[in-house]
Structures are given as C-alpha cells and as structure tokens.
Phi, psi and omega in degrees: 000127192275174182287138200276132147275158183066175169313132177258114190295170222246115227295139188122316209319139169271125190293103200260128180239112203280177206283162164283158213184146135292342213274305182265358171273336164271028136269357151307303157304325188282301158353278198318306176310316193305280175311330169293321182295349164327284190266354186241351173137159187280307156343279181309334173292296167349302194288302175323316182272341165265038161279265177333306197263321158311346165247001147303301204296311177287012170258342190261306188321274131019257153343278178312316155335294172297287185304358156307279195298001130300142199291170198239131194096017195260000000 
C-alpha cells in the first residue's frame, strides 16, 4: 500500500455548523409580505419591508460574528 499524497487533515477536525436562527424564516416573511403589497397595496408592502430589512441587517450581523469566532484558516 503506497503513502497517501499530500496533507492529511487531522482526525478529529472540528466542524463549524451555524447556530439555529429565526432571521431567516421572518425574512421570508417580511419578503413574502413586500411582494403581495405589490398586487394588493402599499400598506403590505410597508410592513413587509419594514420586517425585512431589520432582520436582513441582523442575519448578516450575526453571520459576521459566527465567522469571526472561527479559527483562522477555518
């Protein structure tokens, strides 16, 4: 049996798996809302977005956190 090439990671290796979040099913809602206010009124659109764009900006926030708090070269 010949020698393996290259580098072998190292047994063990630690997985990064993000945390469960609510962020991204009400940014669907608030989406979803955005688009119905389309055909059905400006109101819905309003709400939708004002869903939306605060728990975008707090799923990318969020997000840039968790990839911090990783090891470097992870």
């Amino acid at each position: 049996m010949s020698e393996p090439d290259g580098e072998i990671p190292p047994t063990g290796e630690e997985l990064h798996i993000p945390k469960p979040s609510l962020l991204p099913a009400l940014a669907t809602v608030g989406l979803t809302l955005a688009l119905i206010g389309v055909t059905l009124g400006i109101v819905f659109t309003i709400i939708g977005l004002l869903i939306a764009i605060p728990v975008i900006v707090l799923w990318i926030r969020s997000a840039r956190e968790e990839l911090a708090e990783l090891p470097p070269g992870h």
